[in-house]
C-alpha positions in Angstrom: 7.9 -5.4 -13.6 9.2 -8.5 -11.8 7.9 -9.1 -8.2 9.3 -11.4 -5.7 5.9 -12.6 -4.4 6.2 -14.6 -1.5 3.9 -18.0 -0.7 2.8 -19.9 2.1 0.6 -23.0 2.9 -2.8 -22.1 4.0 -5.0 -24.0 6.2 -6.6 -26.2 3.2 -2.3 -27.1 2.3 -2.9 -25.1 -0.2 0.3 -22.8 -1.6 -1.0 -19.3 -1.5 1.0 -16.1 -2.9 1.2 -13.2 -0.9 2.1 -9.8 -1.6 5.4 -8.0 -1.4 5.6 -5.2 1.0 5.1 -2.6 -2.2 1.9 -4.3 -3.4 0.6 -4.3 0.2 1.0 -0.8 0.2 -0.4 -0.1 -3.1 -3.7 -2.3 -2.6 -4.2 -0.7 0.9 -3.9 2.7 -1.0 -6.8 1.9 -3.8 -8.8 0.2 -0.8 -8.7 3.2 1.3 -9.0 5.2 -1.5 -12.5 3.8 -3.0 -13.9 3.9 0.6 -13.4 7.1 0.2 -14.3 8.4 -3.2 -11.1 9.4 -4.6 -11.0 8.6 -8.1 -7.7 9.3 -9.4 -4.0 9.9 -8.3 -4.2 13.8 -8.5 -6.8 14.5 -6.0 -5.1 11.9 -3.6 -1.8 13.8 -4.4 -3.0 17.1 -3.2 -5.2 15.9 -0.2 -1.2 14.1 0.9 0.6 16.8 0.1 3.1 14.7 -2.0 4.2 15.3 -5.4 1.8 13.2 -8.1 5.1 12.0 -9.6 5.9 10.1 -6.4 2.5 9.0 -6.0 2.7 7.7 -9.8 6.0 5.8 -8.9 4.7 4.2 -6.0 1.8 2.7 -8.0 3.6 1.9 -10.6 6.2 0.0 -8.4 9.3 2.1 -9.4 9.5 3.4 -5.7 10.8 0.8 -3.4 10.0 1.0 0.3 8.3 4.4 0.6 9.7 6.5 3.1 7.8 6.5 6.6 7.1 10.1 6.3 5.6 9.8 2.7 3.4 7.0 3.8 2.4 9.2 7.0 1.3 12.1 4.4 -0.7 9.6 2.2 -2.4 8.2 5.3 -3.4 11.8 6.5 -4.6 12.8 3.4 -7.0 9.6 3.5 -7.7 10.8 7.0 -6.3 7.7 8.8 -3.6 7.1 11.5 -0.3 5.7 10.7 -1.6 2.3 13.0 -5.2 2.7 10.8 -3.1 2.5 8.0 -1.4 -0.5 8.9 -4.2 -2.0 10.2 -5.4 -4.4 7.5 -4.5 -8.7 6.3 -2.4 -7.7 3.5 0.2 -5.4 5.5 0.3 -7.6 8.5 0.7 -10.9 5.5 3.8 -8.5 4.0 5.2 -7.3 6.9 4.5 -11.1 8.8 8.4 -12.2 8.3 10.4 -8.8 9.3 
């Protein structure tokens, strides 16, 4: 899978990768997922709502740009708002430029 990984300079001038908007979503998605105990794909699926096929594409980076309302499900089955969701370094480092 080829990403377009983005980089800045960090304080130290030191060039720094960041992630694309897809691996922002996917590492806030494990995060929230560990903090709250659920270990595998199919138990998120069915706490969402959402088809474990589209879960499995959105980790596995086949899904670009996740729809809004697929997102909203995911965060509601972790039991977060949207905003909670969104609220974290990677997404605001993904979403920095748009």
């Amino acid at each position: 899978m080829a990403t377009n990984t983005k980089t800045k300079i960090n304080k130290g001038g030191v060039l720094q990768g960041l992630l694309t908007k897809d691996e922002a979503l996917i590492t806030r998605l494990r995060a929230l997922c560990k903090e709250r105990n659920i270990q595998n794909m199919n138990q998120l699926a069915m706490r969402a709502g959402v088809y474990h096929s589209t879960l499995g594409n959105i980790f596995k980076g086949k899904t670009k740009n996740a729809g809004w309302k697929t997102v909203d499900y995911l965060a509601q089955g972790l039991g977060v708002s949207l905003s909670e969701f969104f609220d974290c370094p990677e997404i605001r480092e993904a979403y920095d430029d748009d």
